[in-house]
ZAVO-651264 format. One record per residue (C-alpha): x, y, z; residue in three letters; residue number from 1. Coordinates in steps of 0.02 Angstrom, whole numbers, plus 50000, padded with zeros to 5 digits. Layout:
BEGIN
> px, py, pz, rest, nr
> X, Y, Z, Ala, NUM
...
This chain:
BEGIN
> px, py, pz, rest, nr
> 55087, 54233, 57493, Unk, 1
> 55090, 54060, 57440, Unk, 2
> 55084, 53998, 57256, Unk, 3
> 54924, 53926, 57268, Unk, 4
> 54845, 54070, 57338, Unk, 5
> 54932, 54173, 57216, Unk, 6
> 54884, 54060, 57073, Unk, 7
> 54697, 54065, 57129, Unk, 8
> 54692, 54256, 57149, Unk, 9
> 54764, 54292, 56990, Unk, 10
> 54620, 54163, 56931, Unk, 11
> 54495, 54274, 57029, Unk, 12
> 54559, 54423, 56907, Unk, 13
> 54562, 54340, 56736, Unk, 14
> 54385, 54278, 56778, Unk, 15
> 54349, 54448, 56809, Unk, 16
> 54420, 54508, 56656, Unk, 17
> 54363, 54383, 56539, Unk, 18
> 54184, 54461, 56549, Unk, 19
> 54245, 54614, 56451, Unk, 20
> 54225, 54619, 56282, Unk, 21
> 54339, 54551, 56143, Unk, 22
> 54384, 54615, 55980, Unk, 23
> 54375, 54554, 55812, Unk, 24
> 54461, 54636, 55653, Unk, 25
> 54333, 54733, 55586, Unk, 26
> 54424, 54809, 55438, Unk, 27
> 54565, 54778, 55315, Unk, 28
> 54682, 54908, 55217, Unk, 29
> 54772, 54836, 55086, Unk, 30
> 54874, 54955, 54947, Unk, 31
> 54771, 55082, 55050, Unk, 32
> 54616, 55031, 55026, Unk, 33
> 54483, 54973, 55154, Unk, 34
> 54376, 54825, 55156, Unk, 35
> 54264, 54792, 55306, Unk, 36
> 54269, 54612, 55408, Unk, 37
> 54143, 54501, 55456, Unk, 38
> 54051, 54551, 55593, Unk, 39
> 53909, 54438, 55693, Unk, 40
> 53774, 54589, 55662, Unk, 41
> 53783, 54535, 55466, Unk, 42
> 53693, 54374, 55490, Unk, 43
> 53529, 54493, 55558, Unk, 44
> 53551, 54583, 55383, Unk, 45
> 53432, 54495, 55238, Unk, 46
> 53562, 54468, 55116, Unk, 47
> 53739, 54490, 55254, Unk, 48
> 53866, 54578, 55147, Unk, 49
> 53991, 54487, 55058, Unk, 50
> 54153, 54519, 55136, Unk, 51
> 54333, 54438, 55125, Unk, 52
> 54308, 54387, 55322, Unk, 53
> 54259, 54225, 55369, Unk, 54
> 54087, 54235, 55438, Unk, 55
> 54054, 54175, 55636, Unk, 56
> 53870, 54166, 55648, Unk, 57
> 53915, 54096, 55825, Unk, 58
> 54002, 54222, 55917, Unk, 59
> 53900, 54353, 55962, Unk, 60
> 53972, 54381, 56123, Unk, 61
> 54155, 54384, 56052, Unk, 62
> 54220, 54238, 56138, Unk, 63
> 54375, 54119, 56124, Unk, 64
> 54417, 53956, 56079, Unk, 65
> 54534, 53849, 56174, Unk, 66
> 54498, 53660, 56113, Unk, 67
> 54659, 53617, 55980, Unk, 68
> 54573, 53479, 55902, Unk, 69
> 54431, 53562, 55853, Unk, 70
> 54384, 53643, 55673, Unk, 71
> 54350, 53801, 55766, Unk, 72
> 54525, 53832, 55825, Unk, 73
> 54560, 53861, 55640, Unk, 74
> 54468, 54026, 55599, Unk, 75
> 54367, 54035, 55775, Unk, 76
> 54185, 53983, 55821, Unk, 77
> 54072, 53918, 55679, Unk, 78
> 54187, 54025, 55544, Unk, 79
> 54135, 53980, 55374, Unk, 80
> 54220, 54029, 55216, Unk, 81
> 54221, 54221, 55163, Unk, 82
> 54141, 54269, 54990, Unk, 83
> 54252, 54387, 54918, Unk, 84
> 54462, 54432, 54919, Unk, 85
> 54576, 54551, 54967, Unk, 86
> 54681, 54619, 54833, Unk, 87
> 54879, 54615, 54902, Unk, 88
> 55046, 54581, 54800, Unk, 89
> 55185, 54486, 54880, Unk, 90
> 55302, 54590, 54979, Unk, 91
> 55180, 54687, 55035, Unk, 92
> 55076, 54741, 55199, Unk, 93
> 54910, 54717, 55260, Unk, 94
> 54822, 54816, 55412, Unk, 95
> 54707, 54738, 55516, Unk, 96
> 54600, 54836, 55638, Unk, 97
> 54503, 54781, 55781, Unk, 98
> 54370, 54837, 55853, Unk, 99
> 54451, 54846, 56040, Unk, 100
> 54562, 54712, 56149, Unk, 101
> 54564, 54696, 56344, Unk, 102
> 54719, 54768, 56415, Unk, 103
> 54733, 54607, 56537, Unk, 104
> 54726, 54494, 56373, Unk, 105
> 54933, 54493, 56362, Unk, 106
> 54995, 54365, 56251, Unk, 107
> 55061, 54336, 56069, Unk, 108
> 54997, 54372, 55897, Unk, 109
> 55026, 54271, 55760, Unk, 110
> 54992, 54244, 55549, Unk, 111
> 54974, 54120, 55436, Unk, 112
> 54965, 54089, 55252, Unk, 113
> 54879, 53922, 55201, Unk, 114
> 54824, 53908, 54989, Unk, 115
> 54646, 53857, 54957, Unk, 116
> 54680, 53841, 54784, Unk, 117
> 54546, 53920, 54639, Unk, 118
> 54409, 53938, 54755, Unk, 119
> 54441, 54004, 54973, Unk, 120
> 54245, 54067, 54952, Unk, 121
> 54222, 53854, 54965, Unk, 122
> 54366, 53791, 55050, Unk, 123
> 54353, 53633, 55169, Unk, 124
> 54448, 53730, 55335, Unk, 125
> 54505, 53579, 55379, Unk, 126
> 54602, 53551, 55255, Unk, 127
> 54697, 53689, 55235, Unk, 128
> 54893, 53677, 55263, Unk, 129
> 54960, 53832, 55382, Unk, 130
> 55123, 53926, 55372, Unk, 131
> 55184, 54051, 55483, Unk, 132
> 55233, 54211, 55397, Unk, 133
> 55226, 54321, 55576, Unk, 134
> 55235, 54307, 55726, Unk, 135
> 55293, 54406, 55895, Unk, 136
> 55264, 54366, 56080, Unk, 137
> 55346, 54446, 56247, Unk, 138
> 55436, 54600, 56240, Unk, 139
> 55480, 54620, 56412, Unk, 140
> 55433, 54494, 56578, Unk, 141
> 55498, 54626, 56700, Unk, 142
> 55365, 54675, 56773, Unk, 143
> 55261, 54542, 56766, Unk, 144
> 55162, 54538, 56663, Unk, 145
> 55256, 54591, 56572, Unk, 146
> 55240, 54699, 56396, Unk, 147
> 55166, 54587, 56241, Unk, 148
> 55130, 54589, 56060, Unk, 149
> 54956, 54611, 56107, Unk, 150
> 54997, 54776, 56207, Unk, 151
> 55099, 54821, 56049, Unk, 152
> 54929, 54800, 55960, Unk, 153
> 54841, 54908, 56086, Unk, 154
> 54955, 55048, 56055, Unk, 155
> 54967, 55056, 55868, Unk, 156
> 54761, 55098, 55879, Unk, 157
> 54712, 54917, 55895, Unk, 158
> 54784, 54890, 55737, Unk, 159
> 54924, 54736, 55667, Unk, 160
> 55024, 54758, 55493, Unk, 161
> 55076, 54592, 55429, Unk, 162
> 55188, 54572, 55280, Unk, 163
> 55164, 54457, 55144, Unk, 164
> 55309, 54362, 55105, Unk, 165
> 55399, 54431, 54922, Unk, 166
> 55424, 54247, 54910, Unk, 167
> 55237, 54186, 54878, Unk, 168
> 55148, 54146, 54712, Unk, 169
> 55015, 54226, 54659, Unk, 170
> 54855, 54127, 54701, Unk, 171
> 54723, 54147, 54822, Unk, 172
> 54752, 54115, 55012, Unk, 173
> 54680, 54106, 55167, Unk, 174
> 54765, 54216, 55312, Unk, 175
> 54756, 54170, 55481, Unk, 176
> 54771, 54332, 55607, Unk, 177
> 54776, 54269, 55791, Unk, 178
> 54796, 54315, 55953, Unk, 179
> 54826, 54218, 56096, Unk, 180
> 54774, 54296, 56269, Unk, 181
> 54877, 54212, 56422, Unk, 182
> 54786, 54283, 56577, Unk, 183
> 54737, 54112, 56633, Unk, 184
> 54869, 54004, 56551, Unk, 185
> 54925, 53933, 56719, Unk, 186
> 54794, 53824, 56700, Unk, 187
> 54768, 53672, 56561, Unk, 188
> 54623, 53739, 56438, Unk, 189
> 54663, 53913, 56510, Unk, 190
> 54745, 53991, 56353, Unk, 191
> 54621, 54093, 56259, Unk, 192
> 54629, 54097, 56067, Unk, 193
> 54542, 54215, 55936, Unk, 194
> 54579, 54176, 55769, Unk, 195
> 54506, 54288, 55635, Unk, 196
> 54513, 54221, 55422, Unk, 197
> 54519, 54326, 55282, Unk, 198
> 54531, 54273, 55104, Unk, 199
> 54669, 54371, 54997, Unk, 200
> 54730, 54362, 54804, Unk, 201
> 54884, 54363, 54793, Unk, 202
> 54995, 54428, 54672, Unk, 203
> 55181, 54450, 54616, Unk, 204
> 55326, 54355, 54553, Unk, 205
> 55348, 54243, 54710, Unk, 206
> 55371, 54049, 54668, Unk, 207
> 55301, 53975, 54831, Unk, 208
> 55142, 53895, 54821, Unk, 209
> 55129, 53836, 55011, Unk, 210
> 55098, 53664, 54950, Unk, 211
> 55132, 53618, 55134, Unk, 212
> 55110, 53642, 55300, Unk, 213
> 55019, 53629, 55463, Unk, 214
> 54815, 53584, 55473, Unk, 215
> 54748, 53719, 55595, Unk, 216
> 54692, 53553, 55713, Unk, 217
> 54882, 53513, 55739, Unk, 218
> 54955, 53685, 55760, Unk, 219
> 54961, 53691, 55952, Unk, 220
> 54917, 53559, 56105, Unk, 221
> 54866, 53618, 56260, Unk, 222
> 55041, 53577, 56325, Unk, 223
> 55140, 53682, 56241, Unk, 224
> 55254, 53803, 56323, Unk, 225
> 55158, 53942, 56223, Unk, 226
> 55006, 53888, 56294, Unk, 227
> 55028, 53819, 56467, Unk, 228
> 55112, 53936, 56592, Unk, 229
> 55088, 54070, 56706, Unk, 230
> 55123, 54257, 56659, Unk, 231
> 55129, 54326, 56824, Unk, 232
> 55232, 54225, 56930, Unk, 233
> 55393, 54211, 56915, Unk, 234
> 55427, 54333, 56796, Unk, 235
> 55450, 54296, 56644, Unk, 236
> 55642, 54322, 56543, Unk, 237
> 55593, 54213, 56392, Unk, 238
> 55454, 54142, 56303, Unk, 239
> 55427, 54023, 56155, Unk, 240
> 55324, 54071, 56047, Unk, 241
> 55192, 53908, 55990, Unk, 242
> 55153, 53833, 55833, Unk, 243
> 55291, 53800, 55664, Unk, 244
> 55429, 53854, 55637, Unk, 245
> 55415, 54037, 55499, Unk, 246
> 55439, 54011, 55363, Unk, 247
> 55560, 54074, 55243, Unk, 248
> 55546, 54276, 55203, Unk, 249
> 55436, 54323, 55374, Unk, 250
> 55428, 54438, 55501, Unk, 251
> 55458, 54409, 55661, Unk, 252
> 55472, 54531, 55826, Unk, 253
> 55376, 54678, 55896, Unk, 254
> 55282, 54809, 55785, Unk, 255
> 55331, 54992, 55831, Unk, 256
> 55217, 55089, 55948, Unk, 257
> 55111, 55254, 55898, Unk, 258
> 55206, 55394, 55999, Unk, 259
> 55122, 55479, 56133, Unk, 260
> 55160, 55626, 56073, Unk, 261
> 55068, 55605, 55921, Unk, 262
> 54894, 55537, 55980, Unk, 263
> 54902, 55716, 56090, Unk, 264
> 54930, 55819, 55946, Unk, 265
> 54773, 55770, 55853, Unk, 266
> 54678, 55795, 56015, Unk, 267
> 54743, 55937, 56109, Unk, 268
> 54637, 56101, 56140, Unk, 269
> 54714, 56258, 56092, Unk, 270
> 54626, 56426, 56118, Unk, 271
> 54695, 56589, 56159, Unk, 272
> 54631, 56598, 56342, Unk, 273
> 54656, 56430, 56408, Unk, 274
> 54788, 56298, 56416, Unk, 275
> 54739, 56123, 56365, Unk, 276
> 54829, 55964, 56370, Unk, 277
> 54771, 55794, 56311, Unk, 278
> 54807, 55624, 56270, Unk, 279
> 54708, 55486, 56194, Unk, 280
> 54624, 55439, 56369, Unk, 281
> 54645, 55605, 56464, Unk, 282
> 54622, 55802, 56457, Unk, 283
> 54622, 55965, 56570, Unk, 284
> 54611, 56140, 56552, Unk, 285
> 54676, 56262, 56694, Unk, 286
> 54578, 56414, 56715, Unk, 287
> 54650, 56553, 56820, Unk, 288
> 54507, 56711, 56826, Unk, 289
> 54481, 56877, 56916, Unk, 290
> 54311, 56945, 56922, Unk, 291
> 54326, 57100, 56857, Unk, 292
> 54335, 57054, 56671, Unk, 293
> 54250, 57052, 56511, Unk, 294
> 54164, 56874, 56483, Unk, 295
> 54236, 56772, 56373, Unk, 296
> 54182, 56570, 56332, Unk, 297
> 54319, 56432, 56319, Unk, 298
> 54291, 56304, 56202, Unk, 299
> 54415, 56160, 56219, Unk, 300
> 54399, 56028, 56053, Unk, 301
> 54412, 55863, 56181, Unk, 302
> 54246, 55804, 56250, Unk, 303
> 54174, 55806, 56422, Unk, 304
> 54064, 55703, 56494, Unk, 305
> 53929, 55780, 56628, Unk, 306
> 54044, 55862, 56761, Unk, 307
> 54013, 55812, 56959, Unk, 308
> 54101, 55991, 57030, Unk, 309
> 54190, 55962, 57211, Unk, 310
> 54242, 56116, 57281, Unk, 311
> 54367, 56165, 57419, Unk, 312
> 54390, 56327, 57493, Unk, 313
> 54545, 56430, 57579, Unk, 314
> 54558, 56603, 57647, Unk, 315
> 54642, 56663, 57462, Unk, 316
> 54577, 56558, 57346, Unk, 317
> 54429, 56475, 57315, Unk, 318
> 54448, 56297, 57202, Unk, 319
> 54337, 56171, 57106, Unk, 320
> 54376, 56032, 57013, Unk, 321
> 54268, 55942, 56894, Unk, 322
> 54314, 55755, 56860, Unk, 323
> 54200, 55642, 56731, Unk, 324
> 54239, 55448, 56701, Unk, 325
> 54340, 55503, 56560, Unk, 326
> 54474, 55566, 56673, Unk, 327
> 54445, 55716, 56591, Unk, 328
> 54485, 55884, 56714, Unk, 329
> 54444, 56070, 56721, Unk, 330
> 54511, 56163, 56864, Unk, 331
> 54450, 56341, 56887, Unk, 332
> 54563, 56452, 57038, Unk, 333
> 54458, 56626, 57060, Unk, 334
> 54500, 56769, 57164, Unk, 335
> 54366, 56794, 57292, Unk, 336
> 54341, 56978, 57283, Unk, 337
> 54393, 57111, 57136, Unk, 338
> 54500, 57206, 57261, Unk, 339
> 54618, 57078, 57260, Unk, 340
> 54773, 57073, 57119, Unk, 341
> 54780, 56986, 56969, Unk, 342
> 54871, 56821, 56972, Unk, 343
> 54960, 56718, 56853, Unk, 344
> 55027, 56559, 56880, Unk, 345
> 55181, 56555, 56829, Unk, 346
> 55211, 56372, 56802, Unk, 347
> 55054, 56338, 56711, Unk, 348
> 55058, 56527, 56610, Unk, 349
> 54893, 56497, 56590, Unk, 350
> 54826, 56678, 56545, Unk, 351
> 54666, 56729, 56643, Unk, 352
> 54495, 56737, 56586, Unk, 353
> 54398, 56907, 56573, Unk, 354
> 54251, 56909, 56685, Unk, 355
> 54107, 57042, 56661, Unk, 356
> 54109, 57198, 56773, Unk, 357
> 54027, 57188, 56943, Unk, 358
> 53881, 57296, 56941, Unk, 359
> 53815, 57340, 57105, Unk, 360
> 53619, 57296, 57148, Unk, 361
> 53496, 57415, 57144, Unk, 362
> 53492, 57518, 57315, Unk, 363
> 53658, 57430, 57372, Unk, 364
> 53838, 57481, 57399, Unk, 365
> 53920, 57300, 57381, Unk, 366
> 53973, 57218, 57260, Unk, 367
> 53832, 57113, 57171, Unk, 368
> 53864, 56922, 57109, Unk, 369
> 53952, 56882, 56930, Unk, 370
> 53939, 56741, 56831, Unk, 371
> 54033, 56676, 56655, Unk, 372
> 53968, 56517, 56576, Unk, 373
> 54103, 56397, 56454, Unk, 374
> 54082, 56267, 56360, Unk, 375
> 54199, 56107, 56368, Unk, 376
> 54186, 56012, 56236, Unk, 377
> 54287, 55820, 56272, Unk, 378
> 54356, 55663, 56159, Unk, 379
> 54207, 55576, 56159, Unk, 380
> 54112, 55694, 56070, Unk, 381
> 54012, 55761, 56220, Unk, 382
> 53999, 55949, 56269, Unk, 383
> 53949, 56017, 56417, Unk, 384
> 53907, 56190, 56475, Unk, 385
> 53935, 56242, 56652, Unk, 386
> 53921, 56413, 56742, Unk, 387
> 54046, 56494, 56869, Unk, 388
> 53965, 56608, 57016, Unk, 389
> 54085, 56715, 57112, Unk, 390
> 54003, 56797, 57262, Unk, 391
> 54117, 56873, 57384, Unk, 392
> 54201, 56716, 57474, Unk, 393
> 54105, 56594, 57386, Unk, 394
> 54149, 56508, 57228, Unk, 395
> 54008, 56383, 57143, Unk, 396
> 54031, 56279, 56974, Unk, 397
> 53867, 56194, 56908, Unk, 398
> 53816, 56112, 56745, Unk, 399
> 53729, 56249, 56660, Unk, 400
C-alpha cells in the first residue's frame, strides 16, 4: 500500500473516531479533597455553580481546538475565568479526573503554571505568561501507534496527578491541563487540542513568582514537530514533545499504570458455587450442573446486560453461551440425562450446581423436565435473571 493511500485511510479512521465523545476534567482532589469542574450543563442551571474550572459555555459537544493564534487555544472554546480556587501547597499533587478519553486520541499531556496575580476569578487569558511544570509524550512507537501519555491517562481511571513545583510562591495561579490528541496530525490543522483551566492558591515557602513566560497564543505553531506528523507510519522511536522548555523543579515522563490485577479485585464475583473472573471491561462465570440436585441461585456482583443465549449441542454435552455488549460471559455445560456421572472440570474446578430432583409426571414412567433459575448480576449495575430447562437431550437458557 502506498503512502497516500495509507495516509488517506488512516484519515478515514480518525474521522471516524473524532465523532466519539471527548472528555473534560470533571473533578479535582487536592490534599484529598474534591472539588468538581466546570461542566457545559452548568450554564442551563439559574445561578451555574461557582467552581475553580474555567467555564466553556461553548462546548457542548466536547470538541477541540486546533487554531494557535487564537484566545481559545489557551483554556479551550469560549473558557472564561473560574470563580473560586483550589487550595494546594507547593510540592504537592493535584488529581485531575476526566470524564472519559477516546482510546484512538494518542498523544501527549501537558501542564502549566501561569500567575494571575490577586484576582484569576478576572484575569485577561491573554495575558497570562505559561510555564511548563509537566509534561510526558510517547512511551513506546513500536507498534505504531504506539503507547502515549494519554493511554497512561486511560489506565490510571482517566485520571492525571501533576505536581506543583516546591519551588513556587504562594499566590494564586492559573493551571493549564492539556492534552493533545495526534490521530490526524499528518495533516496541517490536524492536531487536536483540549485544554482545561483551573484556578489554584498556592501556598508554601517557594520563591518563584512566574513573572515570565509563554502567552498561551505563542505556545505552539501548527508546524511544530509536536504537532505536525504522522503516528502511524513509520513508526515512531522518538518524539519531541511541543511547547517551552520545563521549568525548573518539574516532572517530566510517564505516570505509572493502575495494575490489572487490582481493577479485578474490586470487581470479581466470588460465591461458593461458581467461579467468576473479571476485569474492568470483562466477566464470566463457568457453570458445570447435573440435574439431579438441590436448586441453588448464583449471584455474581458484576453486571449483565440482557443475555442473547446461542446454544450448541453434542451427543454428551449440551452448551449455551450467553454474550451481552459488555463482553460479559456465562457458560452453562449440563449433563443431558441424570443417569449420567457427575463431572468436574478439572481445569476450571468449578464446583457444580445442585439442581432439584426430577420428579416424574403424573401417570408417566420418564423422567419429567427440571428447571433452576440464577441471577447474574454485571459491572454496569444491571441484573438479569435467566432460567435453565434440561429435558432429556435438550438444553434451553432464556431470560427469565
Amino acid at each position: 500500500m502506498s503512502f497516500s493511500k495509507l495516509t488517506a485511510t488512516f484519515g478515514t479512521l480518525a474521522l471516524l473516531s473524532s465523532v466519539s465523545a471527548h472528555g473534560i476534567v470533571s473533578g479535582i482532589v487536592a490534599n484529598g479533597a474534591w472539588q468538581s469542574g466546570y461542566d457545559p450543563s452548568f450554564q442551563y442551571s439559574n445561578p451555574p455553580p461557582v467552581v475553580a474550572g474555567w467555564s466553556m459555555p461553548q462546548v457542548s459537544d466536547r470538541g477541540f481546538v486546533s487554531d494557535y493564534t487564537s484566545p481559545d487555544i489557551i483554556c479551550h472554546r469560549g473558557a472564561t475565568p473560574g470563580g473560586s480556587y483550589v487550595s494546594v501547597a507547593a510540592g504537592d499533587s493535584i488529581e485531575l479526573q476526566w470524564t472519559e478519553w477516546p482510546e484512538s486520541h494518542h498523544g501527549p499531556v501537558i501542564d502549566y503554571l501561569a500567575a494571575c496575580g490577586d484576582d484569576c476569578t478576572n484575569v485577561d487569558k491573554t495575558q497570562l505568561l505559561f510555564n511548563k511544570i509537566d509534561e510526558a509524550g510517547l512511551n513506546n512507537g513500536n507498534p505504531a501507534p504506539g503507547n502515549w501519555a494519554s493511554d497512561d491517562l486511560i489506565a490510571n481511571n482517566n485520571s492525571w496527578t501533576v505536581t506543583i513545583p516546591s519551588s513556587i510562591a504562594p499566590g494564586r495561579y492559573v493551571l493549564r491541563h492539556e492534552i493533545i490528541a495526534l490521530h490526524s496530525a499528518f495533516d496541517a490543522g490536524g492536531a487536536q487540542n483540549y485544554p482545561q483551566c483551573i484556578n489554584l492558591e498556592v501556598s508554601g515557602s517557594g520563591t518563584d513568582s512566574l513573572s515570565s513566560g509563554t502567552k498561551g497564543t505563542e505556545l505552539y505553531t501548527a508546524q511544530d514537530p509536536g504537532i505536525l506528523l504522522s503516528i502511524y507510519y513509520p513508526t515512531l522511536t522518538d518524539y519531541s514533545i511541543p511547547g517551552p522548555a520545563l521549568i525548573g523543579g518539574s516532572s517530566s515522563g510517564p505516570q505509572p499504570s493502575v495494575s490489572a490485577s487490582a481493577s479485578a479485585t474490586s470487581a470479581a464475583p466470588s460465591t461458593d458455587t461458581s467461579s467468576a473472573s473479571a476485569t474492568s471491561s470483562s466477566a464470566s462465570v463457568d457453570i458445570t450442573a447435573s440435574p439431579a440436585r438441590p436448586s441453588a441461585v448464583v449471584s455474581p456482583t458484576d453486571d449483565l446486560p440482557s443475555p442473547v443465549p446461542t446454544t450448541t449441542a453434542d451427543s454428551d454435552s449440551a452448551t449455551t453461551t450467553v454474550e451481552s455488549s459488555s463482553t460479559t460471559t456465562v457458560t452453562a455445560t449440563v449433563a443431558p440425562t441424570a443417569s449420567q456421572p457427575e463431572e468436574t472440570d478439572s481445569a476450571t474446578d468449578v464446583p457444580p450446581i445442585p439442581l432439584p430432583t426430577p420428579v416424574p409426571a403424573p401417570g408417566s414412567s420418564t423422567t419429567a423436565p427440571v428447571s433452576f433459575t440464577s441471577t447474574v448480576t454485571g459491572r454496569i449495575g444491571k441484573p438479569t435473571r435467566f432460567v435453565c430447562y434440561i429435558e432429556d437431550d435438550e438444553f434451553t437458557l432464556s431470560p427469565a
